[in-house]
N, C-alpha and C positions, 0 to 999 in steps of 0.2 A: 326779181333779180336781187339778191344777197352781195355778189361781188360785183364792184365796178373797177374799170381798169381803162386811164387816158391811152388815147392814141399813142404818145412814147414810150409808153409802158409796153401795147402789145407789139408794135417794131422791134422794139428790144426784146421782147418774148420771143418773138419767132426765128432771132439771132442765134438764141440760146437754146432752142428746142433743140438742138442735134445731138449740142455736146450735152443735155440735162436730163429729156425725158419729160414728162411731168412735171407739174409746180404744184409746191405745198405751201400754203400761208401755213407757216405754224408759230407758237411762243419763241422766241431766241433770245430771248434775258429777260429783266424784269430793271426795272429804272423808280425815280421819285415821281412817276406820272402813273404806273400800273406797267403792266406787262408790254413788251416790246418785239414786234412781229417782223419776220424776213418770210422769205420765198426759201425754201430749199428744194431738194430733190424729192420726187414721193411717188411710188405707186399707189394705186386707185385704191381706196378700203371699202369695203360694204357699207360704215357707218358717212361715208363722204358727202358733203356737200360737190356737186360739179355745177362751174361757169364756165362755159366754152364763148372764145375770142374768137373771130377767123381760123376754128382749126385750133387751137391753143386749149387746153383744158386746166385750170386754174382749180385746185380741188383744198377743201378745209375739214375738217369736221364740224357733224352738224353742232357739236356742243358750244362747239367754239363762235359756230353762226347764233347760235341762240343766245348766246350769253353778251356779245358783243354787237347784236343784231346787223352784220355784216362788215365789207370790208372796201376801202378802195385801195386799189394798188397803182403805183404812180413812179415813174424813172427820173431819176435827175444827172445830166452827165457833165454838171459845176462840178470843179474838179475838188472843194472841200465837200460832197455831199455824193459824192459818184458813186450809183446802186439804187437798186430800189427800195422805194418808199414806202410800207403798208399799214395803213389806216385803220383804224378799228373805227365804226358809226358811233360807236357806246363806248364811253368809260376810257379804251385805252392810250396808253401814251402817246404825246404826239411831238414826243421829241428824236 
């Protein structure tokens, strides 16, 4: 298993399956720690890693698993922090 995902993360996940579709870990800015990752919207690619939740399929590309040897994905709903959290194991920012 490459991606991990708390409990309030997949809750949240399956809030948002209706109106989203599939989730994408992918790059969404770039910070003084290294690159900085969200969730977006995604269909499946040939080249994709797939983690499936209860039903939930969490999808990255493998480059991005390889490079950052995995991911956790985490919810926070403090209302300075509200949205999801994603982790990279390796290297990326953790701001």
């Amino acid at each position: 298993m490459k991606i991990f995902a708390t409990e309030v993360a997949i809750a949240k996940l399956k809030k948002d399956i209706a109106k989203r579709g599939d989730h994408r870990i992918a790059i969404t800015g770039f910070g003084w720690g290294g690159p900085q990752f969200g969730l977006v919207p995604g269909e499946q690619q040939t080249d994709d890693y797939i983690e499936e939740f209860s039903g939930i399929k969490i999808l990255v590309e493998k480059m991005l698993i390889e490079k950052f040897d995995g991911f956790k994905v985490d919810y926070s709903n403090f209302w300075l922090t509200r949205g999801y959290y994603i982790q990279a194991m390796k290297y990326g920012s953790r701001c």
